[in-house]
C-alpha positions as CSV (number, residue, x, y, z in Angstrom):
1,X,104.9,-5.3,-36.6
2,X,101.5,-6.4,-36.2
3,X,99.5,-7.5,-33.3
4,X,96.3,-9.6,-33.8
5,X,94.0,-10.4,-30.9
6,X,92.5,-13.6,-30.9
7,X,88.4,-13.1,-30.1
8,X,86.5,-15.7,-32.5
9,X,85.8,-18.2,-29.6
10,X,82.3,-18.9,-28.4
11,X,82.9,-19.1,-25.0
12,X,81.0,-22.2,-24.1
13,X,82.9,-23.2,-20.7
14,X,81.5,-19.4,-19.3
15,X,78.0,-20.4,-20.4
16,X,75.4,-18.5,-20.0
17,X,77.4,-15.2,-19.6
18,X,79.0,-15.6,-23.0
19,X,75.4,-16.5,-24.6
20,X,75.0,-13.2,-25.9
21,X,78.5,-11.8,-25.1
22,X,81.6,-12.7,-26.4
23,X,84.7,-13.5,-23.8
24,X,86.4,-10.4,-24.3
25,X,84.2,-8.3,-24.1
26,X,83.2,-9.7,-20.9
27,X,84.1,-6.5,-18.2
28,X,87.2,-6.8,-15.5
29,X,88.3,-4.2,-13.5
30,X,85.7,-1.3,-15.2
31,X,86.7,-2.3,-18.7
32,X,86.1,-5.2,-21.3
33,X,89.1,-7.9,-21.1
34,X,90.0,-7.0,-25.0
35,X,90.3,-3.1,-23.2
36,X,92.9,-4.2,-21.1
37,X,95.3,-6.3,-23.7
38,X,95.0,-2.7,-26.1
39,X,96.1,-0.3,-23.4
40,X,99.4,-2.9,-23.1
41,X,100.2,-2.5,-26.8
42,X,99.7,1.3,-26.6
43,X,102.9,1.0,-24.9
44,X,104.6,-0.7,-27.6
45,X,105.7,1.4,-30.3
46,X,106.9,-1.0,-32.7
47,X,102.9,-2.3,-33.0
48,X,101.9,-0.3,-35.3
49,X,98.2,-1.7,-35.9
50,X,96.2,-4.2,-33.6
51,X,93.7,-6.4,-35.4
52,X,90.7,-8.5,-33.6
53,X,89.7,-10.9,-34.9
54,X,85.9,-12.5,-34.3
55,X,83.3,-14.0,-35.8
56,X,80.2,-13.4,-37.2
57,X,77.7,-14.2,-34.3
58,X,79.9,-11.6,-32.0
59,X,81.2,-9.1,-35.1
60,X,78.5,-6.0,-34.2
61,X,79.3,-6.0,-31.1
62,X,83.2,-5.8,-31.1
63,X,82.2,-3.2,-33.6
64,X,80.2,-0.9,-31.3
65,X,82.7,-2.0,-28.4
66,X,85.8,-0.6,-31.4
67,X,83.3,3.1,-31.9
68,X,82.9,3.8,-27.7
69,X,86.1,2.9,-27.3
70,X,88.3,5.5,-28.8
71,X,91.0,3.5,-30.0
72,X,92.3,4.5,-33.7
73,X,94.5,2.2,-34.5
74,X,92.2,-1.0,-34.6
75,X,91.0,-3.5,-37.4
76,X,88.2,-5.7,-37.1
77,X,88.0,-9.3,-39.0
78,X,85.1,-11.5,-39.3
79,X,86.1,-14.9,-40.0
80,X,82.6,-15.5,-40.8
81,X,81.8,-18.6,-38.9
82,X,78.5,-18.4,-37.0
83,X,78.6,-21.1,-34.3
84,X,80.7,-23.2,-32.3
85,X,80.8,-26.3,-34.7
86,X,81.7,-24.2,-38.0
87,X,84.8,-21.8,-36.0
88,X,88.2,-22.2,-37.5
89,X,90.2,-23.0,-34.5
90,X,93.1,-20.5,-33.1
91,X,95.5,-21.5,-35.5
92,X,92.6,-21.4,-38.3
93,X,92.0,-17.9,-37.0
94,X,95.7,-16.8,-37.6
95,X,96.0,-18.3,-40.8
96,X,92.8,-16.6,-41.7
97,X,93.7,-13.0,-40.8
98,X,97.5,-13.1,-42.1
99,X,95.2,-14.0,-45.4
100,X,92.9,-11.5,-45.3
101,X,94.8,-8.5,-44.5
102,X,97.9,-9.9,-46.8
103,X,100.3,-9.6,-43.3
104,X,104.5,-9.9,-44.3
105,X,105.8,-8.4,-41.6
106,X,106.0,-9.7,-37.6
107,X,103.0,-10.9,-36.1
108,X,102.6,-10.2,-32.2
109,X,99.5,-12.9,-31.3
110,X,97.8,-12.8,-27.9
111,X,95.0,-14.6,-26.8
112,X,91.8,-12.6,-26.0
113,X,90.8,-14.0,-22.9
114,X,94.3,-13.0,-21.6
115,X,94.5,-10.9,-18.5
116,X,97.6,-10.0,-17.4
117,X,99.6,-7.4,-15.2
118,X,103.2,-7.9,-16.9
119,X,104.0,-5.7,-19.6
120,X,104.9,-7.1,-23.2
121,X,108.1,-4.9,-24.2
122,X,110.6,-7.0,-22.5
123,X,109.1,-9.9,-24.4
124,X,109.0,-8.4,-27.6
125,X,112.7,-7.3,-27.4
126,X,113.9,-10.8,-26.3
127,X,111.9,-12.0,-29.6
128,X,113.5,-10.0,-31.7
129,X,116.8,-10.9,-30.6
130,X,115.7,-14.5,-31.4
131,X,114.6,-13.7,-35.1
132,X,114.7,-15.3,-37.4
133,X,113.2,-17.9,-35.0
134,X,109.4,-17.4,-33.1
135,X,109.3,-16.9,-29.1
136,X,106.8,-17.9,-27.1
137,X,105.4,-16.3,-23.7
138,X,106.2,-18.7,-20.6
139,X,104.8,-18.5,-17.1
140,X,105.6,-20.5,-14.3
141,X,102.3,-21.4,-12.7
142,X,104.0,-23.5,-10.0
143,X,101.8,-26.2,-9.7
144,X,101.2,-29.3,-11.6
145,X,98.0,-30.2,-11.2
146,X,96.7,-26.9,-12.4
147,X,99.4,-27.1,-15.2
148,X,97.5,-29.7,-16.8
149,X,95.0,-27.5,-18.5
150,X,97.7,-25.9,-20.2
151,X,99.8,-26.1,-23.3
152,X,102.9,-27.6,-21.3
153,X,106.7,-26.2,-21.7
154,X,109.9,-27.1,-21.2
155,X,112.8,-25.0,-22.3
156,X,116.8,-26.0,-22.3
157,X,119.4,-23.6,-20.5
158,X,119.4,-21.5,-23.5
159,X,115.5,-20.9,-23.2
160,X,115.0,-22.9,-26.5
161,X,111.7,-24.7,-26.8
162,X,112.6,-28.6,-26.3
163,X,108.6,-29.8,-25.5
164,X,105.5,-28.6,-25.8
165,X,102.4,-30.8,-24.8
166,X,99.3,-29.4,-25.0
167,X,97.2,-30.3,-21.6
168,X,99.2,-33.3,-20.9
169,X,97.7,-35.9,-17.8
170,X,101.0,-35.8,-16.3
171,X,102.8,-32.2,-16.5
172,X,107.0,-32.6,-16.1
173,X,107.5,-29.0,-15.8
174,X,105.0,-26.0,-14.5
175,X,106.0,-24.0,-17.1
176,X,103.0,-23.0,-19.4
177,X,101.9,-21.0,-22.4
178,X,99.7,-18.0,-22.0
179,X,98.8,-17.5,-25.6
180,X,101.5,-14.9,-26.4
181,X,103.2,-15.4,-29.7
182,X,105.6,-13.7,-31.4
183,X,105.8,-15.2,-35.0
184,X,108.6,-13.6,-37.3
185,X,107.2,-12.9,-40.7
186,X,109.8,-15.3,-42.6
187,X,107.9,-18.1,-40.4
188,X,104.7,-17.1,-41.0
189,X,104.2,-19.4,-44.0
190,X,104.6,-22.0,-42.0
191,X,101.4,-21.9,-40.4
192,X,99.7,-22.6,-43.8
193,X,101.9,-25.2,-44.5
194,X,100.7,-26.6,-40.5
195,X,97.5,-26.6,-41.5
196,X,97.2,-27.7,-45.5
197,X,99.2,-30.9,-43.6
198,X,95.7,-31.5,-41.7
199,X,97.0,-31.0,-38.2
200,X,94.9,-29.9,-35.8
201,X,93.7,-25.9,-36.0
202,X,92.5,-25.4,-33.0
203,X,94.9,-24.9,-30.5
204,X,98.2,-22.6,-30.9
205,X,100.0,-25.1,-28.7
206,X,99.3,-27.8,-31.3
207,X,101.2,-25.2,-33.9
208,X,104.1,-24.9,-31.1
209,X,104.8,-28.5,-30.6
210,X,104.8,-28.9,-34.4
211,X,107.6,-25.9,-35.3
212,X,109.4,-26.6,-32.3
213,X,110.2,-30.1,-33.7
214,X,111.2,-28.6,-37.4
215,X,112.7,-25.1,-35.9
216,X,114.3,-23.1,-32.9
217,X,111.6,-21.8,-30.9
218,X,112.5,-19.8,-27.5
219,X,110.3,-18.9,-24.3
220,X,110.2,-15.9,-22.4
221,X,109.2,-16.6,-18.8
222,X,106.6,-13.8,-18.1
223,X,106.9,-12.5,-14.2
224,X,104.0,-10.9,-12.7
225,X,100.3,-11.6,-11.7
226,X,98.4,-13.4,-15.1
227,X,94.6,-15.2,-15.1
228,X,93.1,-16.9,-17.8
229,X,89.7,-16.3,-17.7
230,X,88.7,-19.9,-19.5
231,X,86.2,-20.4,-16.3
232,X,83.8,-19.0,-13.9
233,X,86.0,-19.2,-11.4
234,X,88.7,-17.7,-13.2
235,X,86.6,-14.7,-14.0
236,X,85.6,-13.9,-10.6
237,X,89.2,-14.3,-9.2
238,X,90.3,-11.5,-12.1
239,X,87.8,-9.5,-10.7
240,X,88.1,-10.1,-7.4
241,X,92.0,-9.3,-7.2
């Protein structure tokens, strides 16, 4: 199994920190935010090669983040876009790296402005049970109004997927995605399929509402302390905690 990083955003909403540096890099705790999600799949033995992916304005630095950091079992991809108005969107981004490196095996997917205390084997175990079918990672935020800048779930008793709205006005559940996908590899040509249809690449929740209504999908409710860091504010409470 493969795990691939998503880092090819340009961080607008933490402008003017992410001017010059991208997201992941951005440092919580005494390491970059990228740091963190690679120590958590050290722990996972069936990952047997991370890939980040970025883009071209951010691709030297993630490679002199990759040489300090000591960590061997990493690929970088450029996806080659240079500014906010050219990038390929998340689901672009996955498309373009299960291209690129020619992947045919599972695909572990993570957001890279994930930061997270929960560890990812129980999820990847409950995902493999599920296969042929993809899992998602759930978290119960446990309030609705901060829900709404989520991809929304709602699961049946069996944890199957039954809706997925991506930052809805009005939230039904408080169950929401943290950018934690685990896509089987006999589903992975689905995601070209999703996007030669000319639906909407830039948001894996877009992809999830999509599959969910053609295939099973499951959800793993995550337990434990998780931030995204898609704001200021939500930077400085990561490093504040």
């Amino acid at each position: 199994m493969k795990a691939l990083l998503l880092a090819a955003g340009y961080g607008e909403r933490l402008y003017p920190i992410t001017r010059d540096i991208p997201k992941p890099l951005l440092n919580v705790k005494g390491k970059p935010i990228i740091e963190h999600l690679v120590l958590k799949l050290k722990d996972v033995d069936s990952v047997n090669e991370v890939l980040v992916i970025t883009n071209d304005k951010f691709y030297e630095k993630f490679k002199r983040w990759k040489k300090n950091s000591g960590f061997s079992n990493i690929r970088l991809i450029n996806d080659s876009t240079k500014s906010i108005n050219a990038r390929l969107g998340a689901i672009g981004d996955v498309q373009y790296a299960i291209r690129d490196k020619d992947i045919k095996e599972d695909l572990l997917v993570i957001g890279g402005d994930n930061f997270f205390e929960f560890e990812l084997l129980d999820f990847i175990i409950f995902a493999q049970t599920k296969s042929p079918f993809c899992s998602i990672g759930v978290y119960n935020i446990h309030n609705k109004l901060k829900a709404k800048r989520f991809g929304v779930v709602k699961l049946n008793k069996d944890n199957r997927v039954i809706a997925f709205r991506e930052k809805p006005r009005k939230p039904d559940t408080t169950l929401v995605s943290p950018c934690i996908y685990y896509f089987t590899k006999s589903k992975l040509p689905l995601i070209s399929k999703y996007l030669k249809e000319g639906n909407n690449p830039d948001m894996t929740g877009h992809f999830i509402r999509w599959l969910h209504k053609r295939d099973w999908v499951y959800g793993f409710i995550f337990r434990g302390n998780w931030i995204d860091i898609g704001n200021k504010a939500a930077y400085r409470l990561a490093n504040k905690n």
